[in-house]
C-alpha positions as CSV (number, residue, x, y, z in Angstrom):
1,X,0.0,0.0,0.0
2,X,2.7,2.7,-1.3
3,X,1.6,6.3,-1.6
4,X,3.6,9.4,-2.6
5,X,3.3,12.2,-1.0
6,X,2.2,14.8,-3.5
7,X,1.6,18.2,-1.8
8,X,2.5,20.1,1.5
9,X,0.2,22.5,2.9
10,X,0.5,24.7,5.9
11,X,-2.3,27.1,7.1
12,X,-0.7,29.5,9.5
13,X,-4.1,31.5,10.2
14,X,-7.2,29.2,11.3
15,X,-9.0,29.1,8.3
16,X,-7.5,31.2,5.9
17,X,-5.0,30.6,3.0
18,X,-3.3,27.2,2.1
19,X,0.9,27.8,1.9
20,X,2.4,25.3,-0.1
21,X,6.1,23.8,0.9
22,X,8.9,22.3,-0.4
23,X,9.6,20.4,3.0
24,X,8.7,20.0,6.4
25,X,10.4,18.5,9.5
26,X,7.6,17.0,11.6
27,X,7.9,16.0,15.4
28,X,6.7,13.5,17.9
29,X,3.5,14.3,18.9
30,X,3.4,17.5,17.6
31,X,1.2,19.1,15.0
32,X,2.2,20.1,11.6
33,X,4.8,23.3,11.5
34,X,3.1,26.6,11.2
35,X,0.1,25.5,11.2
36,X,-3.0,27.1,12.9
37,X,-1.1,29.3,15.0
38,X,-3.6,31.6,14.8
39,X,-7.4,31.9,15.0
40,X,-10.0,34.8,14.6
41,X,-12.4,35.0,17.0
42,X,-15.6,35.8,16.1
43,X,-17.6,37.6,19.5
44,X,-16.7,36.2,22.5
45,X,-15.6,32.9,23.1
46,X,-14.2,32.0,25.7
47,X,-11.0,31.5,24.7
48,X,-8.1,32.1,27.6
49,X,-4.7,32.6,26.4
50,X,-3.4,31.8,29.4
51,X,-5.3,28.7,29.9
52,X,-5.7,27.5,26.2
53,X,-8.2,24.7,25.9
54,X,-9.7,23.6,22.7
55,X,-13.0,25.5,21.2
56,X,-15.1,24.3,18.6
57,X,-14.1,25.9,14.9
58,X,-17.8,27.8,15.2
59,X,-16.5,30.2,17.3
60,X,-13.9,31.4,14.8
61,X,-14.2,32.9,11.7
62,X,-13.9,30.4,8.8
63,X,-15.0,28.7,5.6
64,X,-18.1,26.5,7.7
65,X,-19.4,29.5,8.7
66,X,-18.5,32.5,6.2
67,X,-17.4,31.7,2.4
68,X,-16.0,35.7,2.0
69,X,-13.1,34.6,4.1
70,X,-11.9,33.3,1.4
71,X,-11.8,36.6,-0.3
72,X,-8.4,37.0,1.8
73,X,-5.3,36.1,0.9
74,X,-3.0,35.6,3.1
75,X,0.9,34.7,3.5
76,X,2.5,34.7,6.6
77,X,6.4,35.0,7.1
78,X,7.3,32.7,10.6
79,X,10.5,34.4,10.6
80,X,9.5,37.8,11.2
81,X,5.9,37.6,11.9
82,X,4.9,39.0,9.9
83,X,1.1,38.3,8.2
84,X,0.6,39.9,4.5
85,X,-3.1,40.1,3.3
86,X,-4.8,40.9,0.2
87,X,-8.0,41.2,-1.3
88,X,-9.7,42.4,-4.2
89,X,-11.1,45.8,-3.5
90,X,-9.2,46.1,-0.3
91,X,-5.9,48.0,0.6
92,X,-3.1,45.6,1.2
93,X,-1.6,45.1,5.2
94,X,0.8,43.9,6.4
95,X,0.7,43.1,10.0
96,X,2.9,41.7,12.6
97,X,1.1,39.2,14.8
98,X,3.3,39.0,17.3
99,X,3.0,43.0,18.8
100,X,-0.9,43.7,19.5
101,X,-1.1,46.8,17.4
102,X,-0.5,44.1,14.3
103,X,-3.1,42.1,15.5
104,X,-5.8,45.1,16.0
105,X,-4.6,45.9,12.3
106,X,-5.8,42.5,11.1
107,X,-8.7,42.3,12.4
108,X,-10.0,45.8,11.4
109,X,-8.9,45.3,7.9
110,X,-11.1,41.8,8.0
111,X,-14.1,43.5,9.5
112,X,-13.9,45.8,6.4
113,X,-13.5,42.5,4.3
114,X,-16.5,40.4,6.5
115,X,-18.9,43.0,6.7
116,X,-22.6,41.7,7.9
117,X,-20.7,38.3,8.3
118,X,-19.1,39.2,11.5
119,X,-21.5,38.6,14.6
120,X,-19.2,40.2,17.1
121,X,-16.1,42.0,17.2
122,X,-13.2,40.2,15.8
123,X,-10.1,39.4,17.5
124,X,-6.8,37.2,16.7
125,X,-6.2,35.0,19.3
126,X,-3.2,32.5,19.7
127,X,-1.2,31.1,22.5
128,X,2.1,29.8,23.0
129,X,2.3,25.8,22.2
130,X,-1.5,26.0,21.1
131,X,-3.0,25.0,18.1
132,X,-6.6,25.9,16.8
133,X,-7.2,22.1,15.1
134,X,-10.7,21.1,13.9
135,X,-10.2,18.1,16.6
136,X,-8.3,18.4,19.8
137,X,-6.4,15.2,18.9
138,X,-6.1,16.2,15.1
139,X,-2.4,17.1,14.9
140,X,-0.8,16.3,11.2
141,X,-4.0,15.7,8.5
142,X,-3.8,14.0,5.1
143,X,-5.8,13.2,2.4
144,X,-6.1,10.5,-0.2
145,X,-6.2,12.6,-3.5
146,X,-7.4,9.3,-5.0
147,X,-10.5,9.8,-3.2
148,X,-11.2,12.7,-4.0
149,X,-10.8,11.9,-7.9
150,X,-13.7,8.9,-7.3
151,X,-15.5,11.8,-5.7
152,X,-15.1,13.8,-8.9
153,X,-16.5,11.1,-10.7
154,X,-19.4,10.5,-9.1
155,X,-20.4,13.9,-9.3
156,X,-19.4,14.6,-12.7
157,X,-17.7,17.9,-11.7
158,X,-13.8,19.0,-10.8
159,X,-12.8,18.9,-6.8
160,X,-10.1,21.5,-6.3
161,X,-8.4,18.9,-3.3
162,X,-7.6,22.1,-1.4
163,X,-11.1,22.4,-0.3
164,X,-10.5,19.7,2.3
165,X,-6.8,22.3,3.6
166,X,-4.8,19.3,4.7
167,X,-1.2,19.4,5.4
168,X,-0.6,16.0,3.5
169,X,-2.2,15.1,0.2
170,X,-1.2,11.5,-0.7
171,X,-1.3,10.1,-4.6
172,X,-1.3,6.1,-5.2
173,X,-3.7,4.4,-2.2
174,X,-6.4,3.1,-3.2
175,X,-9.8,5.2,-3.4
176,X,-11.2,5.4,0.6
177,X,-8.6,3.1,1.6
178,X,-7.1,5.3,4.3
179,X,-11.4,4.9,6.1
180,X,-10.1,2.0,7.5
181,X,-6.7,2.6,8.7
182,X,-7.1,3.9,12.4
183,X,-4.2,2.3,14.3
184,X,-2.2,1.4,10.8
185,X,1.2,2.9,11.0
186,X,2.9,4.5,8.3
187,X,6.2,6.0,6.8
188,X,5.7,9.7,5.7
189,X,8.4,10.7,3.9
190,X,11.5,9.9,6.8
191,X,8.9,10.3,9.8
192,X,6.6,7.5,11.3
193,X,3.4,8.0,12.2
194,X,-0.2,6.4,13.5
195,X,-3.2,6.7,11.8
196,X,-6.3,8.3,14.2
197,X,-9.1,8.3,12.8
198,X,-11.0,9.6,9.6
199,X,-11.6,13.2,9.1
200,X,-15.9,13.6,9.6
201,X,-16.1,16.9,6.9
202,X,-18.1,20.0,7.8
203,X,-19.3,22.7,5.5
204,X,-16.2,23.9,4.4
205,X,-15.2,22.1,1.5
206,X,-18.7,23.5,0.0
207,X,-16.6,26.7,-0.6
208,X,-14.5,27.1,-3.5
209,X,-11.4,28.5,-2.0
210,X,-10.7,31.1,-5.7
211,X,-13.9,32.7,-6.2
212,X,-15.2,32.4,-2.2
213,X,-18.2,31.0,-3.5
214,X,-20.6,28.0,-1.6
215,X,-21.1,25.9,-4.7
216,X,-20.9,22.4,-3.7
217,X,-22.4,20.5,-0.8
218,X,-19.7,18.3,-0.3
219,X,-21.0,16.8,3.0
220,X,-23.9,15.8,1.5
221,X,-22.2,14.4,-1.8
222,X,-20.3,11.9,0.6
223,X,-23.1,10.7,2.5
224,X,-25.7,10.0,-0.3
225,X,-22.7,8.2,-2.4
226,X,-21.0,6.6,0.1
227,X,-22.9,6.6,3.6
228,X,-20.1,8.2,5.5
229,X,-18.8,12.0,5.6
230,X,-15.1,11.5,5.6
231,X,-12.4,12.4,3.3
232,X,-8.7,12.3,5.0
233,X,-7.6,10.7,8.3
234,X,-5.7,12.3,11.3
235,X,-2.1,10.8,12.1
236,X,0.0,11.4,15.1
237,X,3.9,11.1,14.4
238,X,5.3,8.6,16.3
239,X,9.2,9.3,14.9
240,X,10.5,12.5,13.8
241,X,11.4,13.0,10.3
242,X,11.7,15.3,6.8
243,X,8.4,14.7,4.5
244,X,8.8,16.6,1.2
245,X,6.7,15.9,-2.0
246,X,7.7,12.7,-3.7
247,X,8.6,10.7,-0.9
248,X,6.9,7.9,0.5
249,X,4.0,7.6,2.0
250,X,3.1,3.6,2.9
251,X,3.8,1.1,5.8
252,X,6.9,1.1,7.5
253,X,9.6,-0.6,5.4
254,X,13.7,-0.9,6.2
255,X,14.7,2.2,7.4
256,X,17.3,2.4,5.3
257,X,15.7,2.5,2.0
258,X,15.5,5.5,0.1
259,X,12.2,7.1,0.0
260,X,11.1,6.9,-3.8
261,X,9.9,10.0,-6.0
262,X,7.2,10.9,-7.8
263,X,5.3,14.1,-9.3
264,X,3.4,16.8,-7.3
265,X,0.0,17.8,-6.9
């Protein structure tokens, strides 16, 4: 069961932009790098920076909840800090997360952006060590771009895979293969890692992440073709290692084997 690992994906602000990589070093039992540092509260929610504890995603704003997100694109430089945002109509920022004027910034250039979407007063939240995951186990996900091509098929219509914003997408398993792998270790590029569980979709991949726009209903699609409403697993890395695109993604062989090649999504 040998898979390549086709893509990398990052998404430093909860919801927000995909940023593709050319590598990643991931760590035992650790989420992926950079990803979901930050969040953007929408109205109160409880969240405690200094006593972080997971909050459900519908507190935040994000794809489930408002498709003009999506209108934002955003880049964030984990060097300096830095966040640069864009969108059509809109001034460019760029705003340092880490000082709270920068994060003021943001979110009154995204209440511009949001409009009638926002509920309550935006605010970016984050917290050393914490992550704002869809699961409070989630840490590293990856998807099985060959299920989302049967997808495609049944429905007779193109699935841009970033809809689903993993960190892993994974080309040569089997179609829904990866359903039935919780407990199944597996090589990901040089790390090791243990398959949790199967990713249950919400309304997000309805959104088209170019044009912002809810034109699928994704959730649904899964459920009336398949009887289920996955697409991806959660893995937990059980050995640190490099993952870049074209290495292998498959059940723990000799260690010392290179890790073969292949194309990129």
């Amino acid at each position: 069961m040998t898979g390549q690992v086709a893509a990398l994906y990052r998404h430093p602000v909860k919801g927000f932009t995909p940023e593709q990589l050319d590598r990643a070093q991931l760590s035992v039992g650790a989420p992926f790098p950079c990803d979901r540092l930050f969040a953007i509260e929408n109205g109160p929610s409880g969240f405690d920076p200094a006593a972080p504890v997971f909050i459900s995603k519908q507190k935040f704003a994000v794809l489930a909840a408002i498709p003009t997100v999506a209108r934002a694109r955003t880049r964030y430089d984990d060097t300096s800090g830095v966040l640069h945002v864009e969108a059509p109509g809109h001034p460019d920022l760029t705003a340092p997360l880490g000082d709270s004027a920068g994060r003021q910034a943001f979110a009154d250039w995204l209440t511009r952006l949001l409009g009638d979407d926002v509920r309550g007063p935006l605010r970016v939240v984050e917290a050393p060590g914490h992550r704002f995951m869809d699961h409070p186990r989630g840490d590293v996900s990856i998807v099985n771009l060959a299920s989302v091509r049967d997808l495609e098929q049944r429905l007779g219509r193109e699935i841009d895979p970033l809809r689903f914003r993993a960190n892993i997408y994974v080309d040569g398993w089997p179609a829904w293969a990866e359903n039935d792998w919780a407990g199944r270790d597996l090589m990901v590029g040089w790390a090791q890692a243990r398959v949790f569980k199967p990713i249950v979709r919400c309304a997000a991949p309805d959104v088209d992440p170019h044009t912002a726009e809810r034109d699928m209903e994704i959730t649904k699609a899964l459920y009336e073709h398949y009887g289920h409403m996955f697409c991806g697993v959660y893995v937990h890395v059980t050995r640190e290692g490099a993952v870049a695109p074209g290495d292998a993604c498959s059940q723990p062989q000799d260690e010392t084997a290179a890790a073969p090649r292949a194309g990129v999504l």
